[in-house]
CHARMM-style PDB file with segment names, atoms N, HN, CA, C and O in Angstrom:
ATOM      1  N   UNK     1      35.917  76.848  -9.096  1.00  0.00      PROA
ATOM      2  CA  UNK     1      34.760  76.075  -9.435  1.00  0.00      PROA
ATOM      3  C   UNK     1      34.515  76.221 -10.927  1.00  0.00      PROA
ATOM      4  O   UNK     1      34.602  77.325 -11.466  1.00  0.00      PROA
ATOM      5  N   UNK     2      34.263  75.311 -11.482  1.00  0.00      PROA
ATOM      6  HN  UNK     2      34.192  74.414 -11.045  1.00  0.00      PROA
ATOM      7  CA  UNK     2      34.109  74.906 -13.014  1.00  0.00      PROA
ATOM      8  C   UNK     2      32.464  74.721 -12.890  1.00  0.00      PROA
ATOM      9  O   UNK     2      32.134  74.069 -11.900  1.00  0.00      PROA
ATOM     10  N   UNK     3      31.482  75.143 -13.650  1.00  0.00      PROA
ATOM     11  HN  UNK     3      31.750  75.672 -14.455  1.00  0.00      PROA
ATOM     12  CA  UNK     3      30.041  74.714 -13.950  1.00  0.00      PROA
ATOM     13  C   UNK     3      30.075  74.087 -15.165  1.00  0.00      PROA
ATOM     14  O   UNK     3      30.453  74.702 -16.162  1.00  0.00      PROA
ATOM     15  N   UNK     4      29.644  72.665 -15.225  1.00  0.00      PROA
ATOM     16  HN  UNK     4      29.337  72.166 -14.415  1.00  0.00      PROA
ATOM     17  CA  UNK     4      29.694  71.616 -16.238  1.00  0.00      PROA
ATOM     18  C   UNK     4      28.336  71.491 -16.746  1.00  0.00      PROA
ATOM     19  O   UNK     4      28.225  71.008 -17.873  1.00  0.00      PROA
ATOM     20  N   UNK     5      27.219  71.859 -16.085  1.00  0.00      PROA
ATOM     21  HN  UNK     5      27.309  72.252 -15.169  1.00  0.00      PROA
ATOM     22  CA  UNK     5      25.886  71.770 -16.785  1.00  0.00      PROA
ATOM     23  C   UNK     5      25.069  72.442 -16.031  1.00  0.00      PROA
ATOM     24  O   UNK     5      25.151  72.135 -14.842  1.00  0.00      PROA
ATOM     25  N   UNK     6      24.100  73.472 -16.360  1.00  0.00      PROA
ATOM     26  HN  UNK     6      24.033  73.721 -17.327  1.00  0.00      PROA
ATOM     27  CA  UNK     6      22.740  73.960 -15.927  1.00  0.00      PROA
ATOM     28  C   UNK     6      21.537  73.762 -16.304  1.00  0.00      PROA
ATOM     29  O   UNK     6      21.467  73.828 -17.531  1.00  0.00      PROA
ATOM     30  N   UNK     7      20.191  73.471 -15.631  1.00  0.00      PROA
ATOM     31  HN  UNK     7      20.247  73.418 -14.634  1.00  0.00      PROA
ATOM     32  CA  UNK     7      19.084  72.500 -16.146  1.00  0.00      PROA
ATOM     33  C   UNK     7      17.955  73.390 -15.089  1.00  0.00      PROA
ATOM     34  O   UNK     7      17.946  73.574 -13.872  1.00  0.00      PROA
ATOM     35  N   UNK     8      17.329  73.687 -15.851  1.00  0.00      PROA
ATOM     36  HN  UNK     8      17.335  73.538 -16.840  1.00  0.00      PROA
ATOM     37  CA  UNK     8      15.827  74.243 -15.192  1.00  0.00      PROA
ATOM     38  C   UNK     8      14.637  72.984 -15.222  1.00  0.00      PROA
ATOM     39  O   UNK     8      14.569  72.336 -16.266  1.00  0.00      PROA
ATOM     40  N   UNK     9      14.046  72.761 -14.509  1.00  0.00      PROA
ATOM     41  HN  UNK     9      14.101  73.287 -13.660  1.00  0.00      PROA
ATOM     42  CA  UNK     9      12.652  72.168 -14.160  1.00  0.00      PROA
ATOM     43  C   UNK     9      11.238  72.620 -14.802  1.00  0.00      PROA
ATOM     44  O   UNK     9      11.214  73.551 -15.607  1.00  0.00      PROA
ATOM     45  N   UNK    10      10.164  71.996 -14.456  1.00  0.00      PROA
ATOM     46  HN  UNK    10      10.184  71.240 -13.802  1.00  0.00      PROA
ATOM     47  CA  UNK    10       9.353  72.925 -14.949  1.00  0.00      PROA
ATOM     48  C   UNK    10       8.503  73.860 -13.525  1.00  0.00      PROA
ATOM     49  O   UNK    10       7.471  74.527 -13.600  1.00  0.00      PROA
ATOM     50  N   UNK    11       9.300  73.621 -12.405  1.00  0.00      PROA
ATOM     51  HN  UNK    11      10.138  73.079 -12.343  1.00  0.00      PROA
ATOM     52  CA  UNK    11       8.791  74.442 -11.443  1.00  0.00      PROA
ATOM     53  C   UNK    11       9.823  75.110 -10.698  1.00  0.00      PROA
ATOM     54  O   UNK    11      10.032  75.049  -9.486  1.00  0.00      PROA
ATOM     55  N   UNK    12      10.665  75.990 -11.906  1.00  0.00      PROA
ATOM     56  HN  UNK    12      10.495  76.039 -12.890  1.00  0.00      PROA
ATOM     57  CA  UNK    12      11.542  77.234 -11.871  1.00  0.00      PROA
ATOM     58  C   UNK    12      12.909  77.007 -11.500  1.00  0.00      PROA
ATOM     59  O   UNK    12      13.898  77.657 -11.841  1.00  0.00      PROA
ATOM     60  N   UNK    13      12.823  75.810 -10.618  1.00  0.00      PROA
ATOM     61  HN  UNK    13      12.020  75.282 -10.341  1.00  0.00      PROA
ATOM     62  CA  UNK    13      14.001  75.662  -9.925  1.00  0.00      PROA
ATOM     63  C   UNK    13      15.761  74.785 -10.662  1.00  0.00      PROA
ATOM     64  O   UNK    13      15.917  73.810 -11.397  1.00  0.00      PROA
ATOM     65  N   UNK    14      16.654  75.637 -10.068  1.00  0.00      PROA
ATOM     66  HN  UNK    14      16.527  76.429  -9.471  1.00  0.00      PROA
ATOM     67  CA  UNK    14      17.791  75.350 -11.072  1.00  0.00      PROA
ATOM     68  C   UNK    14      18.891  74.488 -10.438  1.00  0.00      PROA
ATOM     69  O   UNK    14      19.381  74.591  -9.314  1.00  0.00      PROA
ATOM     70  N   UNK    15      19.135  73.712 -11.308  1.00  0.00      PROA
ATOM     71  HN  UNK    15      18.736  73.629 -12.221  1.00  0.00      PROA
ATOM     72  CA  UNK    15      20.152  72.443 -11.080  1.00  0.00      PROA
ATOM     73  C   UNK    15      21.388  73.044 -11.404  1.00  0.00      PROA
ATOM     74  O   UNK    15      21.375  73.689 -12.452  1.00  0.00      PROA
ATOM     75  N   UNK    16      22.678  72.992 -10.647  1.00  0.00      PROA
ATOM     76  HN  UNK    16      22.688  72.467  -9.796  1.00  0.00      PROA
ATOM     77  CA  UNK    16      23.853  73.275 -11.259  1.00  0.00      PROA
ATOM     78  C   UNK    16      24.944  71.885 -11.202  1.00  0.00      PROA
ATOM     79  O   UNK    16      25.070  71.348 -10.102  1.00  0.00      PROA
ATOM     80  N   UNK    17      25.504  71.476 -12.054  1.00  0.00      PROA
ATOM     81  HN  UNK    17      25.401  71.913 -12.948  1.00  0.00      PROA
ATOM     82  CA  UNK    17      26.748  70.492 -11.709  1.00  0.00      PROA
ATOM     83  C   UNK    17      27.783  71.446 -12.207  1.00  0.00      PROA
ATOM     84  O   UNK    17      27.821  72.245 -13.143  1.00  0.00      PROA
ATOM     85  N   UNK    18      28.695  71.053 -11.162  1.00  0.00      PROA
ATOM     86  HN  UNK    18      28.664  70.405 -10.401  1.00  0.00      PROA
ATOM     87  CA  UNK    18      29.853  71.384 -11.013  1.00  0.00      PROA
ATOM     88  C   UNK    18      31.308  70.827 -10.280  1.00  0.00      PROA
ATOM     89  O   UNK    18      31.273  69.878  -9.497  1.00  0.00      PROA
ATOM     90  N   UNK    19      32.388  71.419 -10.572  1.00  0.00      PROA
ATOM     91  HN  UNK    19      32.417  72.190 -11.209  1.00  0.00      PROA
ATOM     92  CA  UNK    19      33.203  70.479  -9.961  1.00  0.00      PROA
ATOM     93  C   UNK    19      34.360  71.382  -9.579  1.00  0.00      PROA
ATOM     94  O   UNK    19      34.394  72.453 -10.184  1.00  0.00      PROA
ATOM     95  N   UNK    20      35.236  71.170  -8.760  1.00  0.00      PROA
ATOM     96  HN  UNK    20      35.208  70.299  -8.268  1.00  0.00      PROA
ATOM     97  CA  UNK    20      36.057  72.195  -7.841  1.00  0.00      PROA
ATOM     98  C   UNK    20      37.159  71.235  -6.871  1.00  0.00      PROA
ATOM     99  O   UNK    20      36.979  70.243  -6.165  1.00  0.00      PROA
ATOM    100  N   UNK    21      38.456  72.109  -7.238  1.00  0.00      PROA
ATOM    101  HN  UNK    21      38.602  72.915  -7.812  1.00  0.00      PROA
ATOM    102  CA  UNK    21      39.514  71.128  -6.157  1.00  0.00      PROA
ATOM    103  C   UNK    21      39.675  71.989  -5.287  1.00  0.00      PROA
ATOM    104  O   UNK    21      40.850  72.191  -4.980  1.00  0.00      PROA
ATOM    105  N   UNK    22      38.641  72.784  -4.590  1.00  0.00      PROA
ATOM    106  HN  UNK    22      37.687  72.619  -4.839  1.00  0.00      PROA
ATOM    107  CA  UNK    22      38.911  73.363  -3.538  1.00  0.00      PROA
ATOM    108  C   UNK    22      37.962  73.997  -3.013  1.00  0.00      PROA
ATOM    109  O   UNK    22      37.385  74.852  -3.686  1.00  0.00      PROA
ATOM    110  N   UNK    23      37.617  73.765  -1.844  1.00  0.00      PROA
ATOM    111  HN  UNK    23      38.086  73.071  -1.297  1.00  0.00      PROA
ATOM    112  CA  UNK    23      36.648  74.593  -1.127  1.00  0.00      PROA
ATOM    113  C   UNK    23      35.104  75.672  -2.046  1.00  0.00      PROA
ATOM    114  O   UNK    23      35.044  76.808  -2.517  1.00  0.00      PROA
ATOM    115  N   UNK    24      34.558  75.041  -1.970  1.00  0.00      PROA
ATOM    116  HN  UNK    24      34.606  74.118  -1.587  1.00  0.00      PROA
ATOM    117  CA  UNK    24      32.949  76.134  -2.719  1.00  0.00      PROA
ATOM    118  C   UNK    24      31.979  76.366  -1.453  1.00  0.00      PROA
ATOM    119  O   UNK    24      31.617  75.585  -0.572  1.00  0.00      PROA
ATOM    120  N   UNK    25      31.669  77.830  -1.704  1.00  0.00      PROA
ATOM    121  HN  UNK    25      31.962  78.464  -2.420  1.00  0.00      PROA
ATOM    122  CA  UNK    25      30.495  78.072  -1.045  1.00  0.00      PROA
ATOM    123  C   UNK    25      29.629  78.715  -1.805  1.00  0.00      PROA
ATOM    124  O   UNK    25      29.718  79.523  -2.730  1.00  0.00      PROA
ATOM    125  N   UNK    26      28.373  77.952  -0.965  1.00  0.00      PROA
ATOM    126  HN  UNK    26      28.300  77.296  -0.214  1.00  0.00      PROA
ATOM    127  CA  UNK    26      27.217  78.415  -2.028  1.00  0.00      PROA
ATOM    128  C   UNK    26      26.264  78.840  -0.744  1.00  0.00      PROA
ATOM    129  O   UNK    26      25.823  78.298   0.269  1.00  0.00      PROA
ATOM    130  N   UNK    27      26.202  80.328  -1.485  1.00  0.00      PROA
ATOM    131  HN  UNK    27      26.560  80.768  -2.308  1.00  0.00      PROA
ATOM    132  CA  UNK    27      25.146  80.783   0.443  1.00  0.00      PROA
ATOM    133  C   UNK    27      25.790  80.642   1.583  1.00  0.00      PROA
ATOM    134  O   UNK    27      26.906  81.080   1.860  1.00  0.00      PROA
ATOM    135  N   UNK    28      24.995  79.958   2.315  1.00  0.00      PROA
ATOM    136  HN  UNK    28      24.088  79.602   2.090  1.00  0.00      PROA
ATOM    137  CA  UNK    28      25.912  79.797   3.742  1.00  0.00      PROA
ATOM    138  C   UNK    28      26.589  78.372   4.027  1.00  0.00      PROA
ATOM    139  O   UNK    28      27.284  78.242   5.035  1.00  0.00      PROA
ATOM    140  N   UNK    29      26.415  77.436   3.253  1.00  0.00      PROA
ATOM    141  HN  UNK    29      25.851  77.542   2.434  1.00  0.00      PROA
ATOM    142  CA  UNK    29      26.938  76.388   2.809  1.00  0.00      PROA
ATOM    143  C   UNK    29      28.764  76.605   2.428  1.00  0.00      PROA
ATOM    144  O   UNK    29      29.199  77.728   2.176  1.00  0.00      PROA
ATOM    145  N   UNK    30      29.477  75.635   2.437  1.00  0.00      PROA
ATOM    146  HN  UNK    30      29.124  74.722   2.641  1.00  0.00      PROA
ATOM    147  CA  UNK    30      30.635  75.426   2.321  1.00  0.00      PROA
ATOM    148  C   UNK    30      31.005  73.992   2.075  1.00  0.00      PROA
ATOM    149  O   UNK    30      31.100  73.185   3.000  1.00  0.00      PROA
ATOM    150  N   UNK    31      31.167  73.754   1.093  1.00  0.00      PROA
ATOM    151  HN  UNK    31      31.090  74.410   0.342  1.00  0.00      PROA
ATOM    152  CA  UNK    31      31.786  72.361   0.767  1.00  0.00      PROA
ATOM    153  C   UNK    31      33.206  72.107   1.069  1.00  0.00      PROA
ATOM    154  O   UNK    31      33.928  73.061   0.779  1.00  0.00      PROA
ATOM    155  N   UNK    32      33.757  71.166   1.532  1.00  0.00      PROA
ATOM    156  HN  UNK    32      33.170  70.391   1.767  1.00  0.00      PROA
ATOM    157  CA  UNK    32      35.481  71.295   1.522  1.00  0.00      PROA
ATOM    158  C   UNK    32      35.666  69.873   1.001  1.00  0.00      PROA
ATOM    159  O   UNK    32      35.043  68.867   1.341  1.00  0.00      PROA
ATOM    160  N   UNK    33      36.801  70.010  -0.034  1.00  0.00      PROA
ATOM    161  HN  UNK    33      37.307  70.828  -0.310  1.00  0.00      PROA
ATOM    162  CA  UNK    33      36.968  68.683  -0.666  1.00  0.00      PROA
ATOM    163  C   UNK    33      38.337  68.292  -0.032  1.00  0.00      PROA
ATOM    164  O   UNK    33      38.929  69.282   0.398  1.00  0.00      PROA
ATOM    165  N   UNK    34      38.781  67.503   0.083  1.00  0.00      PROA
ATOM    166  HN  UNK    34      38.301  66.698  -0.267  1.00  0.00      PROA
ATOM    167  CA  UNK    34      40.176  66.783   0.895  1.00  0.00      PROA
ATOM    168  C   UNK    34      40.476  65.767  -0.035  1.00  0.00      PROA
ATOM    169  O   UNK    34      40.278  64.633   0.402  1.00  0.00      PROA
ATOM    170  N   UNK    35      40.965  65.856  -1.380  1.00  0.00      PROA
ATOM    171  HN  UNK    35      41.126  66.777  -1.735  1.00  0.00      PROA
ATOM    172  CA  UNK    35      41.583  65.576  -2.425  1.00  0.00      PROA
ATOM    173  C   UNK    35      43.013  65.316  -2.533  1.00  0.00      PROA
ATOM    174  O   UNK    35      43.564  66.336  -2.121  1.00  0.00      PROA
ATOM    175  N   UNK    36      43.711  64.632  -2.812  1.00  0.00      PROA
ATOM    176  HN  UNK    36      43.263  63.803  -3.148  1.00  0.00      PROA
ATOM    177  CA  UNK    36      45.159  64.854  -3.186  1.00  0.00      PROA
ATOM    178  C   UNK    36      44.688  64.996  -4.723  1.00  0.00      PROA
ATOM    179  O   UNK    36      43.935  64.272  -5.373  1.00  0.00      PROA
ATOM    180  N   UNK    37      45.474  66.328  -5.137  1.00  0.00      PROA
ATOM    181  HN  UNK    37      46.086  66.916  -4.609  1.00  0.00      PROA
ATOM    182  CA  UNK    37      45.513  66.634  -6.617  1.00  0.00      PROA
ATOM    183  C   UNK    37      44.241  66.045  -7.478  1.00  0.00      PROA
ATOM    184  O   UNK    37      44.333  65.551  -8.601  1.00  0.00      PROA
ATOM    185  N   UNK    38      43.003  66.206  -6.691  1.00  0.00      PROA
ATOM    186  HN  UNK    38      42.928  66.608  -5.778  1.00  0.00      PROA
ATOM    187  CA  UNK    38      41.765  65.770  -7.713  1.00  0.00      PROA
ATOM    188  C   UNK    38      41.128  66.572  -7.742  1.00  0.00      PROA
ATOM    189  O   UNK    38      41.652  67.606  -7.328  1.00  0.00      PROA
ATOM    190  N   UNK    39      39.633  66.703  -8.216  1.00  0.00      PROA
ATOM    191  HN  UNK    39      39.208  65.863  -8.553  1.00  0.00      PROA
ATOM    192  CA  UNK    39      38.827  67.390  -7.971  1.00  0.00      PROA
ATOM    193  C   UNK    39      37.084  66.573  -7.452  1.00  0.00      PROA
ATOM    194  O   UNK    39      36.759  65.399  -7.636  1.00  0.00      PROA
ATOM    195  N   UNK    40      36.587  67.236  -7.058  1.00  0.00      PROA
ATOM    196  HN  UNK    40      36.850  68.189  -6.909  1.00  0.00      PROA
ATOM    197  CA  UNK    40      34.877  66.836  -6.051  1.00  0.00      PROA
ATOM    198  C   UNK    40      33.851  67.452  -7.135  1.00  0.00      PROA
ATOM    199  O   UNK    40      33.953  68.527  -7.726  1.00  0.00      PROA
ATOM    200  N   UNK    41      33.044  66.678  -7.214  1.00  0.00      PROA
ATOM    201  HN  UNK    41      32.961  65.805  -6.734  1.00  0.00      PROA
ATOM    202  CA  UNK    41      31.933  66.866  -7.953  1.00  0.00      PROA
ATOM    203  C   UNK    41      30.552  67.236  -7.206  1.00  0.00      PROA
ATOM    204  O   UNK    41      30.284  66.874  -6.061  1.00  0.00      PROA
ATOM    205  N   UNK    42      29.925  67.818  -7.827  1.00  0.00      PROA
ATOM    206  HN  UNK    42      30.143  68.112  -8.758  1.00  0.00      PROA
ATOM    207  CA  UNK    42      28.838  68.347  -6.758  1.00  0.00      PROA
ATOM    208  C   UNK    42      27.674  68.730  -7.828  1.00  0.00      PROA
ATOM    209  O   UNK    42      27.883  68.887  -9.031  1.00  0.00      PROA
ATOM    210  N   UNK    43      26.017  68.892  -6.984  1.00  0.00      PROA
ATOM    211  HN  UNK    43      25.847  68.764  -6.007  1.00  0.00      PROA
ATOM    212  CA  UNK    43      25.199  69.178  -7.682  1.00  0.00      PROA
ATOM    213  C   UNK    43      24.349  69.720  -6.807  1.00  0.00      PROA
ATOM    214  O   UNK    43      23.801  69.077  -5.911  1.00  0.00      PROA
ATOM    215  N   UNK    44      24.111  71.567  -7.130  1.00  0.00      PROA
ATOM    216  HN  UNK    44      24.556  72.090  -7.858  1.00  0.00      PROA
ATOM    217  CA  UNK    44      23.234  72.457  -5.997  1.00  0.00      PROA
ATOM    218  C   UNK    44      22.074  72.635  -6.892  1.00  0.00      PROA
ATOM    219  O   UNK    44      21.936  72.867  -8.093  1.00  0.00      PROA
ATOM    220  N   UNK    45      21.220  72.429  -5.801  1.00  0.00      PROA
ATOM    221  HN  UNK    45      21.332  72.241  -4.825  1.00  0.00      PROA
ATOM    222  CA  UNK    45      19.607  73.144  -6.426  1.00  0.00      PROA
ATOM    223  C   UNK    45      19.361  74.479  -5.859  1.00  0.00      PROA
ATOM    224  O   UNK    45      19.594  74.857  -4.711  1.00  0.00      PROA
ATOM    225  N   UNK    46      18.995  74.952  -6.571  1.00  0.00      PROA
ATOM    226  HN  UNK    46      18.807  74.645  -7.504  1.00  0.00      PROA
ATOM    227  CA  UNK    46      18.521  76.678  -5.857  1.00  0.00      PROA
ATOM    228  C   UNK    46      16.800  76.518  -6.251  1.00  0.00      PROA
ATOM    229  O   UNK    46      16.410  75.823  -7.189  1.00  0.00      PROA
ATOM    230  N   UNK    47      16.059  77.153  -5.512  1.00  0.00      PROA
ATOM    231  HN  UNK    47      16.376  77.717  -4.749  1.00  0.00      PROA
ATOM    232  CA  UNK    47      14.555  77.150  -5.996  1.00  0.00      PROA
ATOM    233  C   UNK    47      13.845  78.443  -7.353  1.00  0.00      PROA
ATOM    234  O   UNK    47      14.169  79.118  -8.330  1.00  0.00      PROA
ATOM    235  N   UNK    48      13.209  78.242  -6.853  1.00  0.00      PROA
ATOM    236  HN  UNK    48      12.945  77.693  -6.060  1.00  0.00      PROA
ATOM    237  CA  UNK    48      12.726  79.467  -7.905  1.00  0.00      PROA
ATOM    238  C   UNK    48      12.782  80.778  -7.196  1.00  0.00      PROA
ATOM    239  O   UNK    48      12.440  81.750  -7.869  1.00  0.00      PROA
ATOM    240  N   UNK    49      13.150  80.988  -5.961  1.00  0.00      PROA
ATOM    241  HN  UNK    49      13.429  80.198  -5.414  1.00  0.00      PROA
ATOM    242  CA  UNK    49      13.563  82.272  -5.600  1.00  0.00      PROA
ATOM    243  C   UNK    49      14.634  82.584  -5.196  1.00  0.00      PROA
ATOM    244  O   UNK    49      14.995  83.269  -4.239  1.00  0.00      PROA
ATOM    245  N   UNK    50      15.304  81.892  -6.197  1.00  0.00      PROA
ATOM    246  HN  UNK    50      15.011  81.336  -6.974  1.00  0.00      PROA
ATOM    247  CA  UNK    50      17.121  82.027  -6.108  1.00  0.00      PROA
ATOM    248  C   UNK    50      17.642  81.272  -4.290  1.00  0.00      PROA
ATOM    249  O   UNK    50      18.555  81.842  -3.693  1.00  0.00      PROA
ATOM    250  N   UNK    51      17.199  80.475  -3.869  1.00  0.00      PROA
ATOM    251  HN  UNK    51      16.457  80.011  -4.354  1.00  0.00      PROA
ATOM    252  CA  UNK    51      17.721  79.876  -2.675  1.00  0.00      PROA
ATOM    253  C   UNK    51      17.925  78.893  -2.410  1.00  0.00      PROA
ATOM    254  O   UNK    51      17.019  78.069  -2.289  1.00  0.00      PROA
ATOM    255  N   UNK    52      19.435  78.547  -2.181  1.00  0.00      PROA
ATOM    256  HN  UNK    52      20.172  79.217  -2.280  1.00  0.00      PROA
ATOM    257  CA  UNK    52      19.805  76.987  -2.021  1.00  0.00      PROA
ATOM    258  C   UNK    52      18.695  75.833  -1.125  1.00  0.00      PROA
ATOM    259  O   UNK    52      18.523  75.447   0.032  1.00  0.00      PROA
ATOM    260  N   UNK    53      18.264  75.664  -2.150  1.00  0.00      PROA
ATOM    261  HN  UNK    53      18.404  75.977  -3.089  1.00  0.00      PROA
ATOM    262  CA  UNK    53      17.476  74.169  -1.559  1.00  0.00      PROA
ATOM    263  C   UNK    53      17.636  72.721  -1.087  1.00  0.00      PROA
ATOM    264  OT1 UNK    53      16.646  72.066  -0.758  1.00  0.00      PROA
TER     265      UNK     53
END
């Protein structure tokens, strides 16, 4: 996983983009990308108490 940009709000909570040719988990979450030779783009919010939202 590559992180391409991080962005806070003004109510704590954090934006991540990112992008990955293979499988990410975030928490109990699991993304699976099914790519030939590319990569999946993605964008997780976590809150202000660090938890995928």
């Amino acid at each position: 996983m590559r992180v391409r940009d991080i962005s806070v709000d003004g109510s704590n909570n954090v934006y991540l983009l990112a992008y990955s040719n293979g499988d990410v988990e975030l928490g109990t979450l699991t993304i699976t990308y099914d790519y030939n030779n590319g990569t999946g783009k993605f964008l997780a919010k976590y809150n202000s108490n660090g938890n995928l939202a």
